[in-house]
Short mmCIF file of the C-alpha atoms (twelve columns), coordinates in Angstrom:
data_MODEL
# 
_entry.id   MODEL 
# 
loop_
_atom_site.group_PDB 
_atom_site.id 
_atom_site.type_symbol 
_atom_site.label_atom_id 
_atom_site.label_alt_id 
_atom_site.label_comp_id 
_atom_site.label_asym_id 
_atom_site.label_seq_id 
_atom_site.Cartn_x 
_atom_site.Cartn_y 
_atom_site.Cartn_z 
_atom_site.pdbx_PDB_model_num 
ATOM 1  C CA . UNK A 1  -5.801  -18.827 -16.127 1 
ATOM 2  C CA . UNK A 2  -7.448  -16.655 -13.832 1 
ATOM 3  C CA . UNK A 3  -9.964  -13.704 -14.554 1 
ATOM 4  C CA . UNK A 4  -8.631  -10.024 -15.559 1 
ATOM 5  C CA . UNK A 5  -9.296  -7.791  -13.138 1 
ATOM 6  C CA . UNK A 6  -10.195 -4.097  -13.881 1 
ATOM 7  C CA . UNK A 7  -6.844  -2.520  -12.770 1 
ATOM 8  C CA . UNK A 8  -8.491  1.107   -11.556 1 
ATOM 9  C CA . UNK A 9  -10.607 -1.077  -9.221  1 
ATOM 10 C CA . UNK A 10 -8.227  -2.941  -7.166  1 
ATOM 11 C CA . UNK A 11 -6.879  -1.692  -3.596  1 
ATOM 12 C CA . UNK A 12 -4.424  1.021   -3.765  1 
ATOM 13 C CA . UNK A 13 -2.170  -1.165  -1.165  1 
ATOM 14 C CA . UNK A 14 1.390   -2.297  -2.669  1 
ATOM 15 C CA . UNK A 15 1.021   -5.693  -1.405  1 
ATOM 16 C CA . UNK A 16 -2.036  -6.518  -2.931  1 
ATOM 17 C CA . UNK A 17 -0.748  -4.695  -6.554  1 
ATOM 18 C CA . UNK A 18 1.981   -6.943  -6.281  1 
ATOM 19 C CA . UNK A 19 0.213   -9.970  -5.638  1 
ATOM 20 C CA . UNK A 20 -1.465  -9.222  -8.138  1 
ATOM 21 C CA . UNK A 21 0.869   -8.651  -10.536 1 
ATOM 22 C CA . UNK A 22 2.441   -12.181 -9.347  1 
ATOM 23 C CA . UNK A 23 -0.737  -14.227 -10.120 1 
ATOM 24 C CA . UNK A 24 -1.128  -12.701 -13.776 1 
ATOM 25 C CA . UNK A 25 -4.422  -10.583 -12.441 1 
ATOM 26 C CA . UNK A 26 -2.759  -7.030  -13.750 1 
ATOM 27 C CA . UNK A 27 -0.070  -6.750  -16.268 1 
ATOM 28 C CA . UNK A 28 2.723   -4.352  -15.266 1 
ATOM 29 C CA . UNK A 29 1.748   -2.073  -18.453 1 
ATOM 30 C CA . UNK A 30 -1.824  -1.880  -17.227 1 
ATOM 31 C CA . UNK A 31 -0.669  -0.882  -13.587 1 
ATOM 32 C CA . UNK A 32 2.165   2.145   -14.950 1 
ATOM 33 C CA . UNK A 33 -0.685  3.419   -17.796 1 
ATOM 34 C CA . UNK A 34 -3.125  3.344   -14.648 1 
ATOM 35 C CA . UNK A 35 -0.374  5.382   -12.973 1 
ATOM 36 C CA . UNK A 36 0.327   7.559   -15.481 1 
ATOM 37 C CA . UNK A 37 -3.913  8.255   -15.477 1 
ATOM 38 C CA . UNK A 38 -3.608  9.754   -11.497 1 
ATOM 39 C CA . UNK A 39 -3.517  13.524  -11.115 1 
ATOM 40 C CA . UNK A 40 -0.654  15.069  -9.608  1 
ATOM 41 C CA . UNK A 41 -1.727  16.440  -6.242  1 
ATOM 42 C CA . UNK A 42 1.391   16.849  -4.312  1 
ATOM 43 C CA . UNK A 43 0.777   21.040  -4.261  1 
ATOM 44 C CA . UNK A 44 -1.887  19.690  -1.334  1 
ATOM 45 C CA . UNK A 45 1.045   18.180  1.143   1 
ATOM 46 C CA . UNK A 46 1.488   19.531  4.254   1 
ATOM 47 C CA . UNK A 47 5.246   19.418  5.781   1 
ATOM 48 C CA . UNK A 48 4.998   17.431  9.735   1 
ATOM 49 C CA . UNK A 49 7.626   17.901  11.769  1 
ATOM 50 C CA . UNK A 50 7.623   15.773  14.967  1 
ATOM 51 C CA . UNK A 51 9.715   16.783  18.595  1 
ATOM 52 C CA . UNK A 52 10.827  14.371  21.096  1 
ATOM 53 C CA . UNK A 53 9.735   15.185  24.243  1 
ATOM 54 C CA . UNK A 54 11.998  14.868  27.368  1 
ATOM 55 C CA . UNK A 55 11.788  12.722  29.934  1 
# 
C-alpha cells in the first residue's frame, strides 16, 4: 500500500489530483474537505475580452 500523502501539499494540477486519487495517495474526502479549507477569492477576477484582428 503506498504512503499517505499530505493532501494540502500536493500540486494544484487536476491530473496529478487525479492520479492521485487513482493510486489510493488522497482519499476523495480528504481532497473536497481540503477544498472546502480554500478562501473564496473570486471578488479579485478580472473580466478579458480578446478581438480578432483582420487580416
Amino acid at each position: 500500500m503506498p504512503n499517505k500523502v499530505n493532501v494540502e501539499s500536493i500540486s494544484h494540477d487536476k491530473r496529478i489530483i487525479a492520479r492521485k486519487i487513482l493510486q489510493g495517495e488522497i482519499s476523495e474526502k480528504d481532497l473536497q474537505a481540503t477544498l472546502k479549507k480554500l478562501p473564496d477569492v473570486s471578488e479579485n477576477a478580472e473580466e478579458v475580452t480578446l478581438e480578432e484582428k483582420e487580416k
